[in-house]
VOGU-3710 file (C-alpha; in Angstrom, 3 decimals, decimal comma):
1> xxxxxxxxxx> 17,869/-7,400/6,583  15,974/-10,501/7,118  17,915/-11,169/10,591  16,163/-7,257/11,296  12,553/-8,522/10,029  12,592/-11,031/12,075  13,643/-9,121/15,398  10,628/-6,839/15,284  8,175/-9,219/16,257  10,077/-11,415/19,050
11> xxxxxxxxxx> 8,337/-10,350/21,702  6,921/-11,558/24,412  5,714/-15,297/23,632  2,555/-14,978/25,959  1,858/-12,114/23,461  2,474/-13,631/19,537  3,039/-16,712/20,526  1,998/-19,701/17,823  -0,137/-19,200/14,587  0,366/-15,287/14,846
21> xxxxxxxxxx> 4,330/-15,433/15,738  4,403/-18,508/12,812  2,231/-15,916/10,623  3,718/-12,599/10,726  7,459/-14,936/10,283  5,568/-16,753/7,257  4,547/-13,146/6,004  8,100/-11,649/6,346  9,355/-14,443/4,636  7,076/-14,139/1,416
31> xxxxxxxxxx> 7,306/-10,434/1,878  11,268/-10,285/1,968  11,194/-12,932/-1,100  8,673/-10,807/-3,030  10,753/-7,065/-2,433  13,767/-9,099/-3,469  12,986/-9,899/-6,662  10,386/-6,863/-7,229  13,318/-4,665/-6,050  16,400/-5,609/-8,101
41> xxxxxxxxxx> 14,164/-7,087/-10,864  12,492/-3,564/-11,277  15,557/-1,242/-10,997  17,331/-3,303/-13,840  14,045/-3,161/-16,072  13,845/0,673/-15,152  17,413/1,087/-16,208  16,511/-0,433/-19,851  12,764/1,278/-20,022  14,262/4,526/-18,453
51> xxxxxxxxxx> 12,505/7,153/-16,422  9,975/8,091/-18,948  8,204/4,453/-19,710  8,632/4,091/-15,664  7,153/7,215/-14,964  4,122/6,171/-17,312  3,721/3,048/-15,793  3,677/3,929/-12,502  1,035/6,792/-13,284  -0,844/3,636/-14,454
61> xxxxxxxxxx> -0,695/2,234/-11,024  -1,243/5,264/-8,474  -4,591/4,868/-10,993  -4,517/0,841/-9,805  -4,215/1,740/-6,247  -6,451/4,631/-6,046  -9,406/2,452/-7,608  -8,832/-0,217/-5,665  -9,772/1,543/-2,505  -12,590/3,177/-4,203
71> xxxxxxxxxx> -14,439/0,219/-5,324  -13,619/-2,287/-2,072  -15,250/0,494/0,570  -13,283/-0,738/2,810  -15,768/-4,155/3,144  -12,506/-5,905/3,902  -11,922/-4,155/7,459  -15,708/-5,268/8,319  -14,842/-8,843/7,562  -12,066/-8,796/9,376
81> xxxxxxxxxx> -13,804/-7,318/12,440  -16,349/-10,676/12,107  -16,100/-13,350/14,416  -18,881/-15,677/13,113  -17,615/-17,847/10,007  -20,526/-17,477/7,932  -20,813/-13,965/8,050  -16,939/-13,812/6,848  -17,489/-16,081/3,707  -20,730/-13,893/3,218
91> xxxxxxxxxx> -18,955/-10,563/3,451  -16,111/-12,125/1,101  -18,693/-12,614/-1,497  -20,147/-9,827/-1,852  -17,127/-7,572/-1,760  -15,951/-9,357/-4,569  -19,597/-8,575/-6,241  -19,687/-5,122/-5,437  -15,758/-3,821/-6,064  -16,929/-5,803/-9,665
101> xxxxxxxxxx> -19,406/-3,511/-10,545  -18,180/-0,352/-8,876  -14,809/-0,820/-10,747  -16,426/-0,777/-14,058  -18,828/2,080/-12,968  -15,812/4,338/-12,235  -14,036/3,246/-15,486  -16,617/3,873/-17,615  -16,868/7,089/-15,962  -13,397/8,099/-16,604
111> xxxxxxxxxx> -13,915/7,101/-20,353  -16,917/9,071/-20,803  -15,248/12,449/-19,103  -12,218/12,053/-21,483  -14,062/11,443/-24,798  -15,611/14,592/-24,197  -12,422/16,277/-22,895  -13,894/17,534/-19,912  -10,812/15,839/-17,581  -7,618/14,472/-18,712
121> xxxxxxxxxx> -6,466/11,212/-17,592  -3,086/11,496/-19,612  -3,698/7,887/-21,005  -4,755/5,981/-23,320  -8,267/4,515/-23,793  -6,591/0,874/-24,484  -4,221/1,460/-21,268  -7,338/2,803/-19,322  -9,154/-0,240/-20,198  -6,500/-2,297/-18,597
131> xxxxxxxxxx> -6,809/-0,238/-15,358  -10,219/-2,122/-15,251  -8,922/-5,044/-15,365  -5,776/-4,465/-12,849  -8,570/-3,046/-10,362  -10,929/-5,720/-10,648  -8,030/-8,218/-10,236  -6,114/-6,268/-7,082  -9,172/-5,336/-5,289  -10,450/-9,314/-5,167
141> xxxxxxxxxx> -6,720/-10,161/-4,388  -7,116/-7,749/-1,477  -10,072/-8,993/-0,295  -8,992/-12,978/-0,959  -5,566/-11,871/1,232  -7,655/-10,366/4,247  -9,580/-12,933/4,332  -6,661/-15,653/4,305  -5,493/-13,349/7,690  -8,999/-13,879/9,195
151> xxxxxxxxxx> -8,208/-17,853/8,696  -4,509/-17,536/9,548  -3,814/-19,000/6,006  -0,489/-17,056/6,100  1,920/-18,866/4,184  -0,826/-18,685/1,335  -0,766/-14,921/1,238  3,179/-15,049/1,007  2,793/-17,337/-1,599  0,772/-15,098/-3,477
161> xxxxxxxxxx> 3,350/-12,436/-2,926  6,268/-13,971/-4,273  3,910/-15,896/-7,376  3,032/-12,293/-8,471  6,543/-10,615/-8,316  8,402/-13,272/-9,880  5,988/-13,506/-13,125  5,579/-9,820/-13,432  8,908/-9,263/-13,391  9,534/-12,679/-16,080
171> xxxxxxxxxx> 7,316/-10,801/-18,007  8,201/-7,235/-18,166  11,603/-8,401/-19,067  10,347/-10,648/-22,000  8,154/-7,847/-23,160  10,763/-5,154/-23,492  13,040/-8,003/-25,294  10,382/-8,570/-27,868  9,713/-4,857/-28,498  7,165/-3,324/-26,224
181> xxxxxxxxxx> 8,962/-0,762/-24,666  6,161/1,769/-24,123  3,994/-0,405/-22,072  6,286/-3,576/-21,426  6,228/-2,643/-17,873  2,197/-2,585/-17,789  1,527/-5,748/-19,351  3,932/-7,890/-17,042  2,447/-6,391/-14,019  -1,171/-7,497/-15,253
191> xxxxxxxxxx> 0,047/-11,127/-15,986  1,372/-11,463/-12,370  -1,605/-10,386/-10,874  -3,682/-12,842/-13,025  -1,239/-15,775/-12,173  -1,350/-14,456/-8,502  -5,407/-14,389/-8,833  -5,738/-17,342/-9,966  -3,616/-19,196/-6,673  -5,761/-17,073/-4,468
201> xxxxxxxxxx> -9,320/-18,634/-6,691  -7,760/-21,940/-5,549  -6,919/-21,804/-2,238  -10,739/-19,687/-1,982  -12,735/-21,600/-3,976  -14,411/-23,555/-0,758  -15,272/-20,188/0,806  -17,485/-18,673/-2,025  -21,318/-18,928/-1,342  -24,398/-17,359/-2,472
211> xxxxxxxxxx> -24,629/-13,842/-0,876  -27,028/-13,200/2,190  -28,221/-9,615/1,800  -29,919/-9,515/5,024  -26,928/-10,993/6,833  -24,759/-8,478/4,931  -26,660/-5,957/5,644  -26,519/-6,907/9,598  -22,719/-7,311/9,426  -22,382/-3,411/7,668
221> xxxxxxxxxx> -24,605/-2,456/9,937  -23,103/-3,444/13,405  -19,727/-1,983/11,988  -21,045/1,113/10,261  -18,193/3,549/11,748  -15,746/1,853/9,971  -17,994/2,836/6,156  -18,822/5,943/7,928  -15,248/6,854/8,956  -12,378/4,625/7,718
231> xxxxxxxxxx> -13,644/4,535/4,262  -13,689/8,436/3,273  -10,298/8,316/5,617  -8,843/5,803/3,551  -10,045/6,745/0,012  -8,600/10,432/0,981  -5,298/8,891/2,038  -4,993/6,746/-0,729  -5,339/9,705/-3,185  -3,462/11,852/-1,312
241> xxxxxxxxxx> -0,504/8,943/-0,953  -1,028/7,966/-4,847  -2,120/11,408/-7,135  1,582/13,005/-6,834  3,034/10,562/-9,878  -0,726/11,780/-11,582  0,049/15,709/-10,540  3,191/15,483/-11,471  2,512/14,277/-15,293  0,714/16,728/-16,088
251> xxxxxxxxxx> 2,929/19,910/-14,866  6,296/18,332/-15,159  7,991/15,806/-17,913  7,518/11,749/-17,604  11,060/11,833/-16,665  11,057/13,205/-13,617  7,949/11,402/-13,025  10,298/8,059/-13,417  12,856/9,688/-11,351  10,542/10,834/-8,619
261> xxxxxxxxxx> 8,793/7,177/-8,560  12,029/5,302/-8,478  13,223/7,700/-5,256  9,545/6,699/-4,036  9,656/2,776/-4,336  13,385/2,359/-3,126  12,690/4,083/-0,112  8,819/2,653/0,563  10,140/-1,099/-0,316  11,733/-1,807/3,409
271> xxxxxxxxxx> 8,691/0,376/4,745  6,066/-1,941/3,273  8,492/-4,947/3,812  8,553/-4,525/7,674  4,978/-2,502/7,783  2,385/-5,087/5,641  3,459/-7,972/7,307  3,275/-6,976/10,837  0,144/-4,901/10,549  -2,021/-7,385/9,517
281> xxxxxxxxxx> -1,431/-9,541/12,494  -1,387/-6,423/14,765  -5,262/-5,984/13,578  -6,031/-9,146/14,597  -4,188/-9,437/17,730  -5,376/-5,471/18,802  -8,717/-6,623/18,292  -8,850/-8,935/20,592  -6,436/-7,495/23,474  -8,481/-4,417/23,341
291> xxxxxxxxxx> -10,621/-3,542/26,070  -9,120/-7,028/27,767  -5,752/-6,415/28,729  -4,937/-3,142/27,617  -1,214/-3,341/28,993  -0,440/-5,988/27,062  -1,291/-3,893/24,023  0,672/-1,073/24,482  3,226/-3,041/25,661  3,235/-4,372/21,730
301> xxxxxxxxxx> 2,521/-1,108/19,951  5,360/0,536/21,781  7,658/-2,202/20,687  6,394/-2,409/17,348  7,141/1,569/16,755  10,762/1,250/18,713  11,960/-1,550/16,507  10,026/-0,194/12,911  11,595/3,111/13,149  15,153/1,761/14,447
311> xxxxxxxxxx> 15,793/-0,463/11,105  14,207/2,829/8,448  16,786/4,654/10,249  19,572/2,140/9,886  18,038/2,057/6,297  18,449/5,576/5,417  21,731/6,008/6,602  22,878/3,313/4,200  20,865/4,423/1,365  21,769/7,692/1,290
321> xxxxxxxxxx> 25,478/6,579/1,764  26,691/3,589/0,043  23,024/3,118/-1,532  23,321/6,421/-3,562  27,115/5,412/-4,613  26,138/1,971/-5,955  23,037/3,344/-7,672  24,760/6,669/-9,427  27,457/3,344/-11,006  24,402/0,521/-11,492
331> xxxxxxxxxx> 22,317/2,986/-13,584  22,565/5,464/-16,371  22,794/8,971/-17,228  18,996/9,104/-17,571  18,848/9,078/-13,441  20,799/11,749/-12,474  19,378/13,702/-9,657  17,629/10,099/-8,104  20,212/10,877/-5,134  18,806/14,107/-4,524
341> xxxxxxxxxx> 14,835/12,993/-4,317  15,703/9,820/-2,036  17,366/12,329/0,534  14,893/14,430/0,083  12,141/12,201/1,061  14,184/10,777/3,614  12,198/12,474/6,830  9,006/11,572/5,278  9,400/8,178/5,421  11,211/7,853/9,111
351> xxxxxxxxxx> 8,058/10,027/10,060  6,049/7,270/8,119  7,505/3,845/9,564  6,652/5,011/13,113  2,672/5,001/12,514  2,048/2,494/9,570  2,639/-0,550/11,391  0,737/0,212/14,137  -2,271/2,301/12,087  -5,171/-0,371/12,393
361> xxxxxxxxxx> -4,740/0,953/15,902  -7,308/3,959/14,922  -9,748/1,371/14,136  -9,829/-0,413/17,539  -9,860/2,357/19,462  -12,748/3,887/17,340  -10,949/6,918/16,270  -11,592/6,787/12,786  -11,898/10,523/12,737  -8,446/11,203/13,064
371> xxxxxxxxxx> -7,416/9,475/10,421  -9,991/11,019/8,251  -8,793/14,541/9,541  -5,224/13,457/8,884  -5,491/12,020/5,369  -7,105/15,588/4,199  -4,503/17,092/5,385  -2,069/14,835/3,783  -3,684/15,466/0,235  -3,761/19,637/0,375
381> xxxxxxxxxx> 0,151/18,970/1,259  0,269/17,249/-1,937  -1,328/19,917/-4,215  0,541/22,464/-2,002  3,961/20,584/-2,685  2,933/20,566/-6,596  1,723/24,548/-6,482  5,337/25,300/-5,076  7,300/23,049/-7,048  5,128/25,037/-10,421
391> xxxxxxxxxx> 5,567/27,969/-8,735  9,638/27,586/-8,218  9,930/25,878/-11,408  11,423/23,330/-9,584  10,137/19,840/-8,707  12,790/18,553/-6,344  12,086/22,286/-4,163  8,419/21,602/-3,747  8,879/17,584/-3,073  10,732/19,309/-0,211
401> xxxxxxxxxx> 8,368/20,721/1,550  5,652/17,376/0,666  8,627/15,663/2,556  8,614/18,200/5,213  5,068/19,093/6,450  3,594/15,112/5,261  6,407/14,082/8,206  4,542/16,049/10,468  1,673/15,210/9,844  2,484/11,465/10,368
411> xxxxxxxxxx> 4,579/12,480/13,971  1,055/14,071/14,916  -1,210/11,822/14,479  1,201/8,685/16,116  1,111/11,216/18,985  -2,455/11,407/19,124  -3,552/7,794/19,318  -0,656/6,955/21,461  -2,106/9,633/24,130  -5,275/8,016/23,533
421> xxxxxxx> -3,997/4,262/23,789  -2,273/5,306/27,082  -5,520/6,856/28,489  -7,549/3,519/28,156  -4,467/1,942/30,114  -4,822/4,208/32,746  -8,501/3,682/33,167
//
């Protein structure tokens, strides 16, 4: 697998040659380290919590990474977009101000409208309370991580990676071995994120100043499509990619939850392994090919896509083979039917590894409004999938058709902004 990581990037060296071909190496690394031990670490935790604590827990975190694009506003893609030093380290802090504030705002929020039952967030007030503190911590992680790209500190951010999967995963293992089974799993993924916030604090410390409003202002300003546009676009897709485990909880049991989030993560894990890394140099180097050599850019999006969707495909033929045999012998009877949801989902992700690598494309080319367009979409498929699945009486029959018509979805919009990459070639 790591042989295939490092493939999709050897292109030409004119093109990601240096720092960026070191970088996006440096991030598969950390990234392939990380998924390692995330990946076997978390399916022999899951096995001893079962699908009902690991449905729970990862309700807790669609809640995590819902918030987290909530509160940032996407600040993070405007800093990245800066050229000027001082307005990055400006930007930096006051993202790190603002997601602060908004975070407990929306928490707060979420207390108040439970207390007087008028929405049910199907947790606790002590485990709510510690989604404060897991947004707080992954939205400045976020925002420490871009800004590490921006500087080409890349071996940092893999650092980071592999610092918060290896803890987390220490500690949801010591945790369910000293009797906290119902939110063992929670508690070690908080630690690693602290031990992983606290590398990031020292590697950043240098780059924290007092915050310019008028310069922030200036920088929002001059990039105000991307609050305008990529911002509702990316809070919609982030609660359309993240509210299923949420939906699900509350018309179905935690076990299928747990079953449903385990087909989810095995199949997302070489997705996000390939996908993370080689996006976030993609941004940078798109930015600055755009509207300069144009050729060139294609030439890399078009290899990008070839080689992403080659290895899921290689991927899901051996998961769905030999994967599914090793898994229905590794864990217990609690799984059964995990087979059935990872083939099911099988054409939504292939759909998905052709456009996520390549997706800060929208941004370049200023199309933000597709996105936006697209991520609506993607969350009615979700309630739709739920309404059908309620309707049938049968989860696995509606996460069908969420497989089904979220594929297409993805295929459409790769189609339209490579038709619109190809027309700025042309002129």
């Amino acid at each position: 697998m790591f042989e295939l990581n490092i493939f999709i990037l050897k292109l030409n060296r004119k093109q990601f040659q240096t720092k960026n071909f070191k970088g996006v190496l440096s991030l598969l690394a950390g990234n392939t380290i990380s998924k390692v031990i995330a990946t076997l670490g978390g399916l022999i935790l899951a096995n001893y919590y079962g699908p009902e604590s690991y449905g729970i827990y990862n309700v807790f975190l669609s809640y995590i990474l819902i918030m987290t694009v909530l509160t940032s506003l996407r600040l993070d893609n405007v800093m990245i977009m800066q050229r000027g030093s001082k307005e990055i380290r400006n930007l930096f802090s006051g993202i790190l101000i603002i997601s602060f504030v908004l975070t407990l705002v929306l928490v707060l929020g979420m207390a108040i409208l439970k207390y007087f039952n008028l929405a049910s967030f199907d947790i606790s007030y002590f485990v709510l309370s510690l989604t404060a503190l897991g947004g707080i911590l992954s939205v400045w992680n976020q925002t420490q991580n871009n800004m590490f790209t921006k500087y080409k500190l890349f071996k940092q951010i893999s650092t980071a990676l592999i610092i918060a999967s290896l803890f987390s995963i220490v500690f949801q293992a010591l945790f369910y071995f000293t009797g906290f089974i119902e939110n063992g799993l929670i508690y070690g993924w908080i630690i690693g994120l602290i031990v992983s916030f606290i590398y990031n604090m020292r590697v950043a410390k240098s780059r924290f100043q007092k915050v310019d409003i008028a310069l922030f202002k200036k920088s929002v300003r001059e990039n105000s499509k991307i609050i305008r546009f990529t911002y509702p676009s990316d809070a919609i897709n982030s609660i359309a990619t993240n509210i299923m485990p949420i939906l699900v909880l509350a018309y179905f049991t935690q076990a299928e939850v747990g079953i449903f989030a385990m087909a989810f993560k095995i199949l997302s894990i070489p997705l996000l392994l390939l996908s993370n890394s080689v996006s976030r140099v993609y941004f940078q180097k798109a930015v600055s090919l755009f509207g300069y050599d144009n050729q060139s850019l294609q030439r890399i999006t078009y290899k990008i896509i070839g080689t992403n969707v080659a290895v899921i495909a290689v991927f899901l033929v051996l998961i769905n083979s030999i994967g599914i045999y090793l898994l229905n012998h590794f864990l217990n009877e609690k799984w059964d039917g995990l087979g059935a949801y990872i083939w099911t989902l099988s054409f939504w992700i292939l759909a998905r590894s052709s456009l996520n690598p390549i997706s800060p494309l929208v941004i370049v080319l200023k199309k933000n409004h597709y996105s936006l367009l697209f991520n609506i979409y993607l969350l009615l498929v979700n309630f739709l999938a739920v309404y059908i699945g309620v309707q049938n009486e049968s989860f696995l029959y509606g996460i069908g058709w969420f497989s089904f018509l979220s594929g297409l979805g993805y295929l459409s919009l790769l189609t339209a902004v490579l038709l619109n990459l190809n027309r700025h070639v042309k002129s």
